[in-house]
C-alpha positions as CSV (number, residue, x, y, z in Angstrom):
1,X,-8.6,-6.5,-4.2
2,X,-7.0,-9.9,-4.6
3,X,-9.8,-11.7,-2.8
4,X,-11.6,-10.2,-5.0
5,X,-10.0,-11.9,-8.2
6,X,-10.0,-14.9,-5.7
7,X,-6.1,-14.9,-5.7
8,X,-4.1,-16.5,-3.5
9,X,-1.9,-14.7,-1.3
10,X,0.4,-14.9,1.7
11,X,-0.1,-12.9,5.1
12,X,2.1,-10.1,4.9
13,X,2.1,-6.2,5.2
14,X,4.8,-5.7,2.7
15,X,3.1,-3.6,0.3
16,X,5.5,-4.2,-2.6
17,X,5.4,-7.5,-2.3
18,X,1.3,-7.2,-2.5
19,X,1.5,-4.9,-5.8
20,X,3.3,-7.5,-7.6
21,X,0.4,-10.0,-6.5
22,X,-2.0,-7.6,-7.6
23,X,-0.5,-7.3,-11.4
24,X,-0.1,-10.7,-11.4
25,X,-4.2,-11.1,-11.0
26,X,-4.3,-8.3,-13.8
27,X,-5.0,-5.4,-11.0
28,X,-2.8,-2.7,-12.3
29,X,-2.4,-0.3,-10.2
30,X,0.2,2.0,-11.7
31,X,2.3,2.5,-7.9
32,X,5.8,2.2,-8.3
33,X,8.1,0.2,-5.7
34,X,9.7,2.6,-4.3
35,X,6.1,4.6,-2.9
36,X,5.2,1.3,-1.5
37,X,8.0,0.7,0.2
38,X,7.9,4.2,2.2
39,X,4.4,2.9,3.5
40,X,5.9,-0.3,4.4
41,X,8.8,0.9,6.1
42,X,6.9,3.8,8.1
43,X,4.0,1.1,8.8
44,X,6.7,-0.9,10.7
45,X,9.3,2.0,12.1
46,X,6.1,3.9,13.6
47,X,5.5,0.6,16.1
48,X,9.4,1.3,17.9
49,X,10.2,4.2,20.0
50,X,12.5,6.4,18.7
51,X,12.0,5.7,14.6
52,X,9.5,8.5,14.0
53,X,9.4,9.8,10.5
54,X,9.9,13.4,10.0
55,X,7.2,15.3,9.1
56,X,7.8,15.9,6.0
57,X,8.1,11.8,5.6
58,X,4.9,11.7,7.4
59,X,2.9,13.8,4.8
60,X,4.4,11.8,2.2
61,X,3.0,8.9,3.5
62,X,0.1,10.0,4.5
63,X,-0.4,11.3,0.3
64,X,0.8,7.9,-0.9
65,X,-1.7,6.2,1.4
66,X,-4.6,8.4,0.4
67,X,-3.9,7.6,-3.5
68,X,-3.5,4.2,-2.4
69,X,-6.5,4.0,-0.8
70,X,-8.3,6.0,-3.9
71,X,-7.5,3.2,-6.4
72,X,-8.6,0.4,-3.8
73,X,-11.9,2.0,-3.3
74,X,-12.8,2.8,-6.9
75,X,-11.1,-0.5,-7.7
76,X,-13.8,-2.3,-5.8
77,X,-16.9,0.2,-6.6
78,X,-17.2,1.8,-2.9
79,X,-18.4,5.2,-2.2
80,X,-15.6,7.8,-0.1
């Protein structure tokens, strides 16, 4: 979405960091911090042994990232 508004940005995974970006360019995309960072922190705690999320943290994830992923497609005018 940012390259799309031809925005600069750094390399990171940090998803909060990345929605602030995005309402900066004027992409607003209504997640709050605190959803972003559950992605982010399971994103990285899923790559060590012994930090698996519970399932119920799992499905949570798995529901922000599908809303996440919702907004990014219709954001950018792409079929499911």
């Amino acid at each position: 979405m940012l390259v799309s508004r031809q925005a600069d940005f750094p390399k990171t995974h940090d998803l909060p960091t990345l929605n602030v970006l995005c309402n900066n360019a004027g992409i607003l995309t209504g997640f709050s911090p605190a959803q972003l960072t559950i992605l982010t922190d399971h994103a990285v705690a899923s790559r060590y042994p012994g930090d698996a999320p519970t399932i119920d943290d799992a499905k949570e994830s798995v529901e922000i990232a599908k809303s996440v992923r919702r907004f990014a497609r219709k954001f950018l005018g792409l079929n499911k």
